[in-house]
KEZA-663697 format. One record per atom (N, C-alpha, C, O): x, y, z. Coordinates in steps of 0.1 Angstrom, whole numbers, padded with zeros to 4 digits, always signed. Example, Ala and Ser with C-alpha at 12.3 -4.5 7.8 and 13.67 -1.06 7.14 Angstrom:
% residues 2
+0132-0057+0078 +0123-0045+0078 +0132-0033+0078 +0142-0033+0085 +0128-0022+0071 +0137-0011+0071 +0129+0000+0079 +0134+0011+0080 
This chain:
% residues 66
+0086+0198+0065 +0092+0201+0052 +0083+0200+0040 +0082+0209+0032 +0076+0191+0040 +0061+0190+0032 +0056+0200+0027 +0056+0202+0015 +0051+0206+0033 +0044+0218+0034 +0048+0230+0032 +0040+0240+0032 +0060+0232+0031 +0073+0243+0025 +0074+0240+0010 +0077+0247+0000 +0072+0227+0011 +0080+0222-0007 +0067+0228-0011 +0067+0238-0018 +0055+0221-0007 +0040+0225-0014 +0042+0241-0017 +0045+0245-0028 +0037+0251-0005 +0041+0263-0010 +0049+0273-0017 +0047+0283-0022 +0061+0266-0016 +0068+0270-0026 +0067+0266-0042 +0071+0274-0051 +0063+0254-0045 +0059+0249-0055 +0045+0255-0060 +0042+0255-0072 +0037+0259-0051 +0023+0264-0057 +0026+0276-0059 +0017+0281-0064 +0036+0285-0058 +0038+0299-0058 +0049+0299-0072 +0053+0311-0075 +0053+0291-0078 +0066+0293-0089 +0056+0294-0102 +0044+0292-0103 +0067+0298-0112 +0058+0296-0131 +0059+0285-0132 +0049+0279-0136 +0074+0278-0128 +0072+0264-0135 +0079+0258-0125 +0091+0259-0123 +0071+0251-0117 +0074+0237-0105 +0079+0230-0110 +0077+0229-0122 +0089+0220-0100 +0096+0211-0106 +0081+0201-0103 +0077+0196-0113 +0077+0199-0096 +0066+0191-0093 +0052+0197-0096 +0050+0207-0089 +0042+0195-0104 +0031+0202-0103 +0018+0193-0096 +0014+0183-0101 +0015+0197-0086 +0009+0199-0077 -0006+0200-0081 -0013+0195-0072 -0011+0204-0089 -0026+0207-0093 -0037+0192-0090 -0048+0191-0086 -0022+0180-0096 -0034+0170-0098 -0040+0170-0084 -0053+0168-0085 -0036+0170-0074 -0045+0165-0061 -0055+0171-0057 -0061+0169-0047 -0060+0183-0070 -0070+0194-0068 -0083+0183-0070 -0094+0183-0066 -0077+0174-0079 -0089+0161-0081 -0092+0150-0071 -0084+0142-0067 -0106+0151-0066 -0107+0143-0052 -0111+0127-0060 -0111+0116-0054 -0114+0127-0070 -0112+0114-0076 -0100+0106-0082 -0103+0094-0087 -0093+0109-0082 -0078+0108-0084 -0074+0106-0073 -0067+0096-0073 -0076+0111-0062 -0069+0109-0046 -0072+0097-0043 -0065+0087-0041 -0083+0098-0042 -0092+0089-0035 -0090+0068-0042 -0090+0056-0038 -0088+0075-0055 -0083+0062-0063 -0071+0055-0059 -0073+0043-0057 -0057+0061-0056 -0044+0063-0052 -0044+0050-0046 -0039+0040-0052 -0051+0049-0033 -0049+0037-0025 -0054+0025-0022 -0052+0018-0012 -0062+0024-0036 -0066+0011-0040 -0056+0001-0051 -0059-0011-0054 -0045+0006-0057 -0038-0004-0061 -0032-0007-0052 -0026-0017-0052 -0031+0001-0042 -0016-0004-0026 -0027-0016-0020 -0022-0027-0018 -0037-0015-0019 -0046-0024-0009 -0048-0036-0017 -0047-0047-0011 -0050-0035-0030 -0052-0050-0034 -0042-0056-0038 -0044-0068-0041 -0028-0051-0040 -0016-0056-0035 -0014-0065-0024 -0013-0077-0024 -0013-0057-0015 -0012-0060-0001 -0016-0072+0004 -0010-0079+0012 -0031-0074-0006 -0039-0080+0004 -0036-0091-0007 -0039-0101-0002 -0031-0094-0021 -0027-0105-0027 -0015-0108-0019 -0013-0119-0015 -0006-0098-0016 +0009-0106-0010 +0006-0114+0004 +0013-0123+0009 -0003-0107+0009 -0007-0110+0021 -0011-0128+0027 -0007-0135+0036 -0024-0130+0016 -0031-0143+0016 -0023-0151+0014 -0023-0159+0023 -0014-0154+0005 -0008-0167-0001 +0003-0169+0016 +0004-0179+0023 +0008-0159+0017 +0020-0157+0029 +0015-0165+0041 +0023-0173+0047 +0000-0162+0044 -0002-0161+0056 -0014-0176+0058 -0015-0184+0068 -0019-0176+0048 -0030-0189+0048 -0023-0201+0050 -0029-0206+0059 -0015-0207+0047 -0010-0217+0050 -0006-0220+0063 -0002-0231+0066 -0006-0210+0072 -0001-0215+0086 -0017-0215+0095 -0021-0221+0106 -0022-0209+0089 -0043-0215+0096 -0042-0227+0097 -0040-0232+0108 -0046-0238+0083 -0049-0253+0084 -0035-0262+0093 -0033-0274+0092 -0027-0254+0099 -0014-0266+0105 -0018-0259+0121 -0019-0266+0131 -0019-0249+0121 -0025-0247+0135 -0038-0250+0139 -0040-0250+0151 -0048-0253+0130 -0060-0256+0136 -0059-0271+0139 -0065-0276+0148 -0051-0279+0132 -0047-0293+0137 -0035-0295+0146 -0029-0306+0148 -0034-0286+0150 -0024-0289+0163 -0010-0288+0158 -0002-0286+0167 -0007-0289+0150 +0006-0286+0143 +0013-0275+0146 +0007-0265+0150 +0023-0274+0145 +0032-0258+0143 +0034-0251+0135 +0030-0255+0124 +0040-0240+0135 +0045-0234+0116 +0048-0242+0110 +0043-0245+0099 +0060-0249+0115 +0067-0257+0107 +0067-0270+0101 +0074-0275+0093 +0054-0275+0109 +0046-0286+0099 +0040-0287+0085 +0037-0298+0081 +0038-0274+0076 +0034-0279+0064 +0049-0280+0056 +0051-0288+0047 +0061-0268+0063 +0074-0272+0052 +0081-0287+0055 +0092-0290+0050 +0075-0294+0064 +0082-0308+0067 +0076-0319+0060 +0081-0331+0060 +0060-0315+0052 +0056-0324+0043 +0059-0328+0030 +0053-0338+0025 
């Protein structure tokens, strides 16, 4: 369906969607760096805390019982 909306939208006077910007490979290419340093902030805080309780032998559930 993608690819129907595109050609039909590159072919009207006035698209509901205009389409041109992705003609910019700098623009594109930009796109997916606010998702990645998101990610990778929601990511760290989530996930580090269960490293230092497992490398001491502990379980998940040993740092919420301190």
């Amino acid at each position: 369906m993608p690819p129907v909306f595109a050609a039909v939208e590159n072919r009207t006077a006035h698209p509901v969607l205009d389409l041109s910007a992705l003609h910019n490979r700098r623009l594109v290419g930009l796109r997916p760096a606010p998702v990645a340093a998101s990610s990778g902030f929601v990511t760290m805080p989530t996930r580090l805390p269960s490293h230092p309780a497992a490398g001491t032998g502990r379980g998940r559930g040993a740092l919420a019982a301190c």
